[in-house]
RODO-2510 file (C-alpha; in nm, 4 decimals, decimal comma):
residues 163
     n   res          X          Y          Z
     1     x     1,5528     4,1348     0,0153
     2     x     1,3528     4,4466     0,1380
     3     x     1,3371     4,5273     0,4953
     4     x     0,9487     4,3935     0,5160
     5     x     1,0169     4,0922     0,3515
     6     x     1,2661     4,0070     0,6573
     7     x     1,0676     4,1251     0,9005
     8     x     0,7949     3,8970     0,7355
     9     x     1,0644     3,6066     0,7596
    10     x     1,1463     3,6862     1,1249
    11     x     0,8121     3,6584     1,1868
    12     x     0,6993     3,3593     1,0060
    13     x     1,0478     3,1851     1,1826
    14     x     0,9477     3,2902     1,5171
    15     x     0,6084     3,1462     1,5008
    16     x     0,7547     2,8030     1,3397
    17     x     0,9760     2,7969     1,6366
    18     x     0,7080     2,8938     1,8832
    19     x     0,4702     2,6400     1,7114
    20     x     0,7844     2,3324     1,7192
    21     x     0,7826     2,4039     2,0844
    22     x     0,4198     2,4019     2,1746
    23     x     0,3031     2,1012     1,8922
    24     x     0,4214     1,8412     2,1155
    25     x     0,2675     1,9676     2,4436
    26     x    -0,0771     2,0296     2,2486
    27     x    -0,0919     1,7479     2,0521
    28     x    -0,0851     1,5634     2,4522
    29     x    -0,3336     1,7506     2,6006
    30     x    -0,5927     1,6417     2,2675
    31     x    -0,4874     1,2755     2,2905
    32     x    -0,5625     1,2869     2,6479
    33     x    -0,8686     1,4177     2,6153
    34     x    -0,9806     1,2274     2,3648
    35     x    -0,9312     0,8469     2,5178
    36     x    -1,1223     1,0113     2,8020
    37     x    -1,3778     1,0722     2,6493
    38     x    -1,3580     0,7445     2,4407
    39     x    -1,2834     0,5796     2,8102
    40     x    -1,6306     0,7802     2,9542
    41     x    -1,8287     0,6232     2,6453
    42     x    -1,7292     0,3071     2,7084
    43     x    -1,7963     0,2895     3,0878
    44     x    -2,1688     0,4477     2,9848
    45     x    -2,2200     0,2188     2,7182
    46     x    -2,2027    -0,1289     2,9140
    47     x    -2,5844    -0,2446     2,8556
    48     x    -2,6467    -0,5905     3,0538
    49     x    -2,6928    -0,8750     2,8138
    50     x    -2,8579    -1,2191     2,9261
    51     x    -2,6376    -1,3622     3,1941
    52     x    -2,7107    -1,6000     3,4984
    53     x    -2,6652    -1,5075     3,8948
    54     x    -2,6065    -1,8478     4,0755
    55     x    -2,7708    -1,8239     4,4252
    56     x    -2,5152    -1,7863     4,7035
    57     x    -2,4885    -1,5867     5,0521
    58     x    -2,1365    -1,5029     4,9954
    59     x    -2,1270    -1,1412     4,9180
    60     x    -2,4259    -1,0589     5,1084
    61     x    -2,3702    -0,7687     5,4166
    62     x    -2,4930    -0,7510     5,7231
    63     x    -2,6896    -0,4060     5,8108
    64     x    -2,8895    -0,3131     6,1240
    65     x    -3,2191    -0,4654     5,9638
    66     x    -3,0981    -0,7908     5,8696
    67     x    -2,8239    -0,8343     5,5204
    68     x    -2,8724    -0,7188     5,1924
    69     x    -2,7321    -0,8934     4,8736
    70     x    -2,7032    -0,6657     4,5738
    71     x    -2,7173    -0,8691     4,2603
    72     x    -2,7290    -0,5867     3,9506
    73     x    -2,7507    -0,2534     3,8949
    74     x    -2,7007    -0,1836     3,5680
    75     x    -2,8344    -0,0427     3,1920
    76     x    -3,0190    -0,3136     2,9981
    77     x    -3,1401    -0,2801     2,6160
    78     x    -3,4652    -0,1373     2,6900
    79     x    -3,4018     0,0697     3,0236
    80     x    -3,2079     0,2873     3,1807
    81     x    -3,1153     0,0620     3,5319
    82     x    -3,2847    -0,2705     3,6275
    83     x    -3,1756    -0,3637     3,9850
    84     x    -3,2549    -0,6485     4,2087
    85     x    -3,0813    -0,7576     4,5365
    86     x    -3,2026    -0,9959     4,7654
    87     x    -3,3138    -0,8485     5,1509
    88     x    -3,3531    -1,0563     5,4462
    89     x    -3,5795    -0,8763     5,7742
    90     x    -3,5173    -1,0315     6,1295
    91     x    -3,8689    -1,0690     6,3196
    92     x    -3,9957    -0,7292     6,3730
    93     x    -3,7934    -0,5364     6,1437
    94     x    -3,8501    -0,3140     5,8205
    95     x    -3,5432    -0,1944     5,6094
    96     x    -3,6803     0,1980     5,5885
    97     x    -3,9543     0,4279     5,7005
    98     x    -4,2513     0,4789     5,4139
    99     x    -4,1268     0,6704     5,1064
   100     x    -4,1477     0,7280     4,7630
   101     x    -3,9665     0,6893     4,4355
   102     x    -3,9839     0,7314     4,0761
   103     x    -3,9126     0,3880     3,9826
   104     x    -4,1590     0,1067     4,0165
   105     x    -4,0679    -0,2228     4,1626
   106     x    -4,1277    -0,6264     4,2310
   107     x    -4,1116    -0,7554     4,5634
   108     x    -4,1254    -1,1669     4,5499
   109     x    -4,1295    -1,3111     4,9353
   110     x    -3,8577    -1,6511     4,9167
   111     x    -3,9343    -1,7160     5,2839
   112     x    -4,1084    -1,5367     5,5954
   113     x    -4,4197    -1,2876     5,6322
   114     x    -4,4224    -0,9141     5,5209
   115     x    -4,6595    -0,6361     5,5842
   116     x    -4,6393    -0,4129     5,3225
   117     x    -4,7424    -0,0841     5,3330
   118     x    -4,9213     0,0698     5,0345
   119     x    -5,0191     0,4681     5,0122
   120     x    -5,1706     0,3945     5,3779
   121     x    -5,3367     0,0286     5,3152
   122     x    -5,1506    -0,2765     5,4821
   123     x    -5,1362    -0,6171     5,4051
   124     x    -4,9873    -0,9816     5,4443
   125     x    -4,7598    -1,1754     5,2038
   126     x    -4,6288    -1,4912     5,2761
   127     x    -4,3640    -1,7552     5,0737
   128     x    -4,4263    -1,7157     4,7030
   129     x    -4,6216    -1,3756     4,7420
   130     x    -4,5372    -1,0495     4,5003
   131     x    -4,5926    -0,7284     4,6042
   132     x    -4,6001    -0,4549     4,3425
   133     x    -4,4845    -0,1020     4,4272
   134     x    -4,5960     0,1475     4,1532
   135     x    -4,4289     0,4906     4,1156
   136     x    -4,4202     0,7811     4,3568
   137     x    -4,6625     0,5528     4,6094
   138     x    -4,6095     0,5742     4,9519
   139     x    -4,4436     0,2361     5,0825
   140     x    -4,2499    -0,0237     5,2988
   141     x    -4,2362    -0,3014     5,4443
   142     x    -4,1988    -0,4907     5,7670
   143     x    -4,1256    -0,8498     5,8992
   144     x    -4,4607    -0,9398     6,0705
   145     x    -4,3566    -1,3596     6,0921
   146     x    -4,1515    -1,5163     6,3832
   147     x    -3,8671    -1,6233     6,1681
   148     x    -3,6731    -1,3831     5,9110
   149     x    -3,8090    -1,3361     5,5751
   150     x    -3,6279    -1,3313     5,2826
   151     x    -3,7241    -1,1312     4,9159
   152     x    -3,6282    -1,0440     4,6042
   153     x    -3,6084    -0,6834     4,4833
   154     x    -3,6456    -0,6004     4,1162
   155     x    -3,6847    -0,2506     4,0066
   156     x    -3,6476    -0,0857     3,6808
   157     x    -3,6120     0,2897     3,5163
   158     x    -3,7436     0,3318     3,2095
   159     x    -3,5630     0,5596     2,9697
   160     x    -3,6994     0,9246     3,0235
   161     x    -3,8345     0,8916     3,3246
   162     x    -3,7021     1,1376     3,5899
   163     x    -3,4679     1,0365     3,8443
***
């Protein structure tokens, strides 16, 4: 055998040895990072499908305004996040100053009076009421009854939209 032919062999038997050693470690790190990934799909991927919320008070937190139940907030088949929760005001309160969002949103009064405030119009709402909040419109509301008043909150992002 000439002397480049066993250098060639060295070679080639040093890299085997270096790959035997190595394989095992590398062959880890892509398994790991592939159920990640497949792990980061699935957690993404979880789209709502028809389901029923049974009313209860259980879960619901107490906050400086009044208590809050969050019901959803989650991807459905045709948007990016539908969320509702359920507020309750005591007498004279309102759960945040005006503002403004991208997504639009359903206010439906359960119990009570609301103001609502609407890009610098007010009005009254009573039991039964809905109150409409389009996008990027100045708004709020505020318990204007003597006894606290209870909604529901339903707002949605439609795919695209900017968040």
């Amino acid at each position: 055998m000439s002397d480049d032919a066993c250098a060639a062999e060295t070679t080639v038997g040093r890299a085997a040895r270096h790959a035997r050693r190595f394989l095992p470690t590398a062959v880890l790190v892509v398994a790991v990072a592939i159920i990640s990934s497949l792990a980061t799909l699935v957690a993404q991927k979880h789209i709502q499908k028809s389901t029923v919320y049974e009313w209860t008070t259980g879960d619901t937190k107490p906050n400086e305004w009044g208590a809050v139940r969050q019901v959803m907030r989650t991807p459905t088949p045709t948007l990016d996040e539908l969320e509702i929760h359920i507020s309750t005001l005591q007498p004279g309160k309102s759960p945040h100053a005006p503002h403004q969002h991208q997504h639009e949103e359903l206010l439906i009064i359960k119990e009570g009076t609301l103001e609502t405030f609407q890009s610098g119009a007010t009005r009254r709402v009573g039991p039964g009421g809905i109150i409409f909040q389009a996008s990027n419109e100045m708004h709020n509301v505020t318990n204007v009854g003597q006894t606290p008043a209870t909604y529901f909150v339903i707002g949605w992002t439609v795919p695209g939209a900017a968040k």
